[in-house]
N, C-alpha and C positions, 0 to 999 in steps of 0.2 A: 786092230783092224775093225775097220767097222761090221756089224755082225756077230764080235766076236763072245762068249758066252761069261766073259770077263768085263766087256764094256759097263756093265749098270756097276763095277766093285771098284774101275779105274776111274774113276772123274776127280776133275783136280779138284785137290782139298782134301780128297779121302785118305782116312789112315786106314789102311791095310795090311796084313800079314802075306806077305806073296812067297811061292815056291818057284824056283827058276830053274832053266835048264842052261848050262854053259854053252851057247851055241859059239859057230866059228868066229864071227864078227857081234853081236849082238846076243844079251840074255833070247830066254823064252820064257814068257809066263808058262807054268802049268797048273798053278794054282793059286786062285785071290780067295782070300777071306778079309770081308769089312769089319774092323775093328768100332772107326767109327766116320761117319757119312760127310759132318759138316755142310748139310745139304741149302743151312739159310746162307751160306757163305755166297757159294755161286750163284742162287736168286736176287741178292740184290749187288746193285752196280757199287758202291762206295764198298762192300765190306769184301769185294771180290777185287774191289785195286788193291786193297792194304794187305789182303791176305796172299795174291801177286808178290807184294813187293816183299811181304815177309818169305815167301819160298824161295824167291828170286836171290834173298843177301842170305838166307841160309846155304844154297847152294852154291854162292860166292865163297860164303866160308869153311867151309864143309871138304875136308881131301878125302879125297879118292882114294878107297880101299883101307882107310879107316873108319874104327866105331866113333861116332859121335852122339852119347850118349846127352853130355848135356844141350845140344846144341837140338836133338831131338825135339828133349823133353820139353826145353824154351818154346820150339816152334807151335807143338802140341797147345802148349798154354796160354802162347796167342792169338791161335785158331779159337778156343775155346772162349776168350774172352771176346774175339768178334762176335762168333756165335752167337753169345749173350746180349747182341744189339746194345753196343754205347753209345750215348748219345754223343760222341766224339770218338767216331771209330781212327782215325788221324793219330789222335792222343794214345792210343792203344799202339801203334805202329810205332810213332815216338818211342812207347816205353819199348817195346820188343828190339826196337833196333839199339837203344843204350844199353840193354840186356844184353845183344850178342855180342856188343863190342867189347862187352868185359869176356864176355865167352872166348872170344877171339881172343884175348888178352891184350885189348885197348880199353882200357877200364877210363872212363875219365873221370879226374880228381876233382872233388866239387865239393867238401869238405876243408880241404886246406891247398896251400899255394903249392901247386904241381912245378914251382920252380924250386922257391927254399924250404917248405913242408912246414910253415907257418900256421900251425894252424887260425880260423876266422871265415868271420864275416867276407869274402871277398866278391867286388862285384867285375869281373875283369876273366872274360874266357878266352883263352889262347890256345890257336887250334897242335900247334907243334907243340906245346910244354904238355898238351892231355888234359885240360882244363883251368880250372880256376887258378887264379895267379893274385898274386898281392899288389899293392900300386910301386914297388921298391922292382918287383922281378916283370914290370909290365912294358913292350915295349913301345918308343913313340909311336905316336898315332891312332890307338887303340881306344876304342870306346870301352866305357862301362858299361855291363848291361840293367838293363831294370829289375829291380828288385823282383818284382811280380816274375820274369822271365827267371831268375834264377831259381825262383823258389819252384816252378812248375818243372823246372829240369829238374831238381834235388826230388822231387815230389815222384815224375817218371821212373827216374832211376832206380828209388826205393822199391817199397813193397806194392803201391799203386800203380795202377792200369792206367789211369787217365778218366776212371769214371767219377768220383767222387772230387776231385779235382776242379775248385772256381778260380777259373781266368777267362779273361777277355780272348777273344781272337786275334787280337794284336801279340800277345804275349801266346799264345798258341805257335801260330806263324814265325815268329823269331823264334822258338824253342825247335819246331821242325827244320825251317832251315840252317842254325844250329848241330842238329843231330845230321844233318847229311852232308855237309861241309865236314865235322869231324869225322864221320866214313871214310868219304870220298878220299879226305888227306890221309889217314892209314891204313885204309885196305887200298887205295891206289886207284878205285872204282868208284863210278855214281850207279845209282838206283835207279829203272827206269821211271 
């Protein structure tokens, strides 16, 4: 409500400790405590879409009235890497959403052929097999992709955020829409 002596501890992006009251229809707050603020998030416009869109497929993936422990923690540490000003906040969002899709248990195979488990080189993503595929398991009409774009998904995926990370914008763009095509087809949802 606005007024309310909780307002400066609930703004989006805040990680908080909250105490609630089990009302009829709706919690109550009776208690926020700010863990931690996240406050250059919602100042600027680009790191407040990406950090949006990471709440938005967290809460897509996330059930009701259970703990989501790692799905948490994921979030927490992509807040935190916005925070950090990337010079490619996008490429941070990238990695976070290939992060949750493993969380979710849509891992996608980018090491070897997610059709016969061949391991290699493969340049050929296919959204229903769960990634990289071999040219034997690929089906007609299927482009390869560019090497540069595979290596910047394999790069995401990993230990990297997307800040250390040289690629052009072209290969940026295919790796994102890439990553939300692969969503979209198994969690059933697009991102706004």
């Amino acid at each position: 409500k606005p007024g309310s002596r909780f307002g400066g501890r609930l703004e989006p992006f805040s990680h908080v400790d909250l105490q609630l009251y089990e009302g009829r229809n709706l919690d109550v707050v009776t208690q926020a405590e700010l863990i931690e603020g996240f406050a250059g998030i919602r100042e600027d416009f680009v790191l407040s879409a990406c950090g949006s869109s990471m709440v938005e497929a967290a809460d897509f993936v996330a059930q009701e009235g259970e703990r989501a422990n790692r799905l948490d923690v994921l979030l927490l540490d992509g807040l935190r890497q916005l925070v950090a000003v990337p010079q490619w906040p996008a490429s941070v969002l990238d990695a976070y959403l290939l992060r949750l899709a493993s969380v979710a248990g849509y891992h996608p195979q980018l090491d070897a052929c997610a059709g016969c488990g061949v391991p290699g080189a493969h340049a050929v993503f296919h959204l229903a097999a769960g990634g990289v595929v071999c040219f034997r398991c690929t089906p007609n009409g299927t482009r390869p992709l560019d090497p540069q774009t595979l290596q910047l998904l394999r790069s995401l995926a990993g230990s990297d955020w997307g800040h250390d990370i040289s690629a052009d914008q072209r290969a940026r763009r295919a790796v994102s829409a890439l990553i939300n095509s692969f969503l979209q087809y198994h969690l059933g949802r697009s991102l706004k």
